[in-house]
N, C-alpha and C positions, 0 to 999 in steps of 0.2 A: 573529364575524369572525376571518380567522383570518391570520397576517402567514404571510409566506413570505419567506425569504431567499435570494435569487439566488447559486446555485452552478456551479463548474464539475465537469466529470469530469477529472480527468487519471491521467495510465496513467504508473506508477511502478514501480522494483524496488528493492526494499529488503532489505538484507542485515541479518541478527543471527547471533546466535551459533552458532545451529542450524541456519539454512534460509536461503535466496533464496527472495521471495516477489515475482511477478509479479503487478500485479493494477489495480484504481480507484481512489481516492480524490476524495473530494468536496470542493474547497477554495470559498472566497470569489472569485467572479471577480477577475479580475487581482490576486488574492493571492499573498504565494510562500510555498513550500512550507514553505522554513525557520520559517514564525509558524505555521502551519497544527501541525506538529512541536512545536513551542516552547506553545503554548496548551496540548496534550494531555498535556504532560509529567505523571506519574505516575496514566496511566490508558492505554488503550488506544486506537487507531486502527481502525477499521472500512475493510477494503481487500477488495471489490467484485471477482466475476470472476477469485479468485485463483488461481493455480498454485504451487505451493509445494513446491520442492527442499529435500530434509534432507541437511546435509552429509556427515553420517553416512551417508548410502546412494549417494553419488555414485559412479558407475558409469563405462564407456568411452562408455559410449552418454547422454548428457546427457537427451536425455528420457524414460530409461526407469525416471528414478525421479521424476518431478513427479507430483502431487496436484492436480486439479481442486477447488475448492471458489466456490460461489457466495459466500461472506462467510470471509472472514477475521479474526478479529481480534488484532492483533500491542500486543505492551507497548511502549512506547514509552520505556522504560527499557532496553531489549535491543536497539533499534536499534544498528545499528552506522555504516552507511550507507542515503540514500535518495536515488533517482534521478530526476530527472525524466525522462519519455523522450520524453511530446507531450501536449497539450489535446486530450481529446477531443471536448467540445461543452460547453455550458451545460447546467445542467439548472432 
């Protein structure tokens, strides 16, 4: 038998040192982001459907330097900011 914990998706941008990274995250339904952030502290965050801007290559043209990647995973000690931007569904 096997338990499952009801999650939401939500669609975040989160800024560090290096990059803007556009992408998912899986929180606790009607959780907020900040305990989601705060529980992870000194390990990484798993962010789903990412795009990921490096600062260091920022151009005139904003999308001509982002990074598709399906999984992301960002240190949670380099956060700098993180966005909520909408709920995307339950999962």
């Amino acid at each position: 038998m096997t338990m499952k914990v009801p999650k939401q998706r939500v669609s975040v941008k989160i800024k560090t040192e290096s990059a803007f990274i556009n992408g998912t995250v899986h929180t606790m339904i009607n959780g907020r982001l900040s305990d989601y952030i705060v529980s992870h502290v000194g390990t990484f965050i798993h962010v789903s459907d990412g795009e990921v801007s490096y600062l260091s290559d920022i151009k005139t043209d904003q999308n001509a330097n982002i990074v598709k990647r399906d999984v992301v995973f960002v240190n949670v000690e380099k956060v700098e900011i993180i966005e909520y931007l909408e709920i995307l569904s339950g999962v």
